[in-house]
MIKE-826084 format. One record per atom (N, C-alpha, C, O): residue in one letter; x, y, z. Coordinates in steps of 0.05 Angstrom, whole numbers, plus 5000, padded with zeros to 4 digits. Last residue first. Layout:
aXYZ ...
% end
This chain:
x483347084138 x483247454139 x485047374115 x486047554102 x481846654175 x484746674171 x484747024160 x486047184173 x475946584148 x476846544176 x479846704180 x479546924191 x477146444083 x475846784100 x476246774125 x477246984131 x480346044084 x481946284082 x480546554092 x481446764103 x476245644103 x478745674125 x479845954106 x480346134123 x472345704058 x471945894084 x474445854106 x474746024124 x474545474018 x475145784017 x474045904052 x474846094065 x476745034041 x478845174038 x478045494034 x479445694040 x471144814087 x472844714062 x474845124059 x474345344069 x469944814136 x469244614131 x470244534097 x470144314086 x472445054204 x472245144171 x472244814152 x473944634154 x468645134266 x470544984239 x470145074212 x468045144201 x466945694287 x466345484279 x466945334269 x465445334249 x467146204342 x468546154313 x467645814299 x468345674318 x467746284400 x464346094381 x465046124348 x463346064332 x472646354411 x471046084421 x469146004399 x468845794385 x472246924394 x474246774384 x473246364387 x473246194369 x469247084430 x468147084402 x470146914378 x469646834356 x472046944479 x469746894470 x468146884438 x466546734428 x476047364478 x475547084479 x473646964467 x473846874444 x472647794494 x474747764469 x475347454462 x474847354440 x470447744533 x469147834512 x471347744484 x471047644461 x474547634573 x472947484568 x471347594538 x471447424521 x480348114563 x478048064572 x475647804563 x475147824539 x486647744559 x484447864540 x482147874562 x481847684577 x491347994613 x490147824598 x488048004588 x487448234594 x498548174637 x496148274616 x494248064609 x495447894596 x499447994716 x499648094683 x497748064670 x495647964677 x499447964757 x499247664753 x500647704721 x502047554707 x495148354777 x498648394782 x500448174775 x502748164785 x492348554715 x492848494745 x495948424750 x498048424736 x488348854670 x491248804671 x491248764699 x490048944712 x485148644612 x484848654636 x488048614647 x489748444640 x483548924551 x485548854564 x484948874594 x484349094603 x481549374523 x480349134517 x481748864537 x480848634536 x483949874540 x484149734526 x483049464516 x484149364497 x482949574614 x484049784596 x484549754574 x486149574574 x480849414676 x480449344652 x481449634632 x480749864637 x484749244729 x482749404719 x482849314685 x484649184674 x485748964803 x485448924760 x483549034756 x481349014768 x486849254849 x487448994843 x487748904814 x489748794804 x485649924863 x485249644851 x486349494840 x487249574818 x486350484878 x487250204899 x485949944891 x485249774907 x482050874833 x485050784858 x485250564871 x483050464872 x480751084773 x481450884793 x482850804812 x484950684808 x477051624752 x480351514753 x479351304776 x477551344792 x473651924733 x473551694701 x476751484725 x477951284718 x473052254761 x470552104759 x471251884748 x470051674751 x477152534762 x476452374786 x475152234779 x475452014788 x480952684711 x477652664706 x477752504727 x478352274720 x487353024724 x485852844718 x482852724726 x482552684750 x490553474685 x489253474704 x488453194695 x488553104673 x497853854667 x495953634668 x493953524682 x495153414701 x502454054665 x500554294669 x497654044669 x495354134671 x507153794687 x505753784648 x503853944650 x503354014627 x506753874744 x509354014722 x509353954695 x511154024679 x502253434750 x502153794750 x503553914741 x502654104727 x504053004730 x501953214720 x500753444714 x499653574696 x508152884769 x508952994742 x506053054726 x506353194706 x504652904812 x507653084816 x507753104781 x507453324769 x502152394802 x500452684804 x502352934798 x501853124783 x506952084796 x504552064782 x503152314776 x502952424754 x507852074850 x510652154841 x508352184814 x507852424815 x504051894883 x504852224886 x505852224871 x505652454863 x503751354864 x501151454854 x501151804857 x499651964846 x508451184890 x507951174863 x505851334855 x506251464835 x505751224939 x508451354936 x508051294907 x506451474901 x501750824941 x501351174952 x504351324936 x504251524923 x504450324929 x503050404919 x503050784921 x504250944906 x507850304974 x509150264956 x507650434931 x508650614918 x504050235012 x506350465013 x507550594986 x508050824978 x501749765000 x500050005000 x501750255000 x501050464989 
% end
């Protein structure tokens, strides 16, 4: 938590000497994993949010060559 606080002054410190403000509403403090980018990031590291996944999951076998090349892009 120390560790944290002290990172999170040095943070604001250079904000303010960029003349820089930040939207309280939109900001997050003292959490564990937040979601950013489509990207859930914890202290474990970067994973895809479930959504992302997922659509990748219900993808369906490609059952002859031209649809494995439309799958593939």
């Amino acid at each position: 938590m120390e560790e944290h606080l002290e990172t999170l002054s040095m943070v604001i410190r250079r904000l303010v000497n960029a003349n820089m403000t930040l939207n309280i509403r939109k900001s997050k403090f003292f959490e564990n994993q937040i979601e950013f980018l489509g990207r859930l990031i914890t202290p474990e590291g970067i994973k895809p949010t479930a959504g992302k996944t997922e659509a990748v999951q219900k993808l369906s076998y490609p059952d002859c060559p031209k649809r494995l090349r439309s799958a593939l892009g």
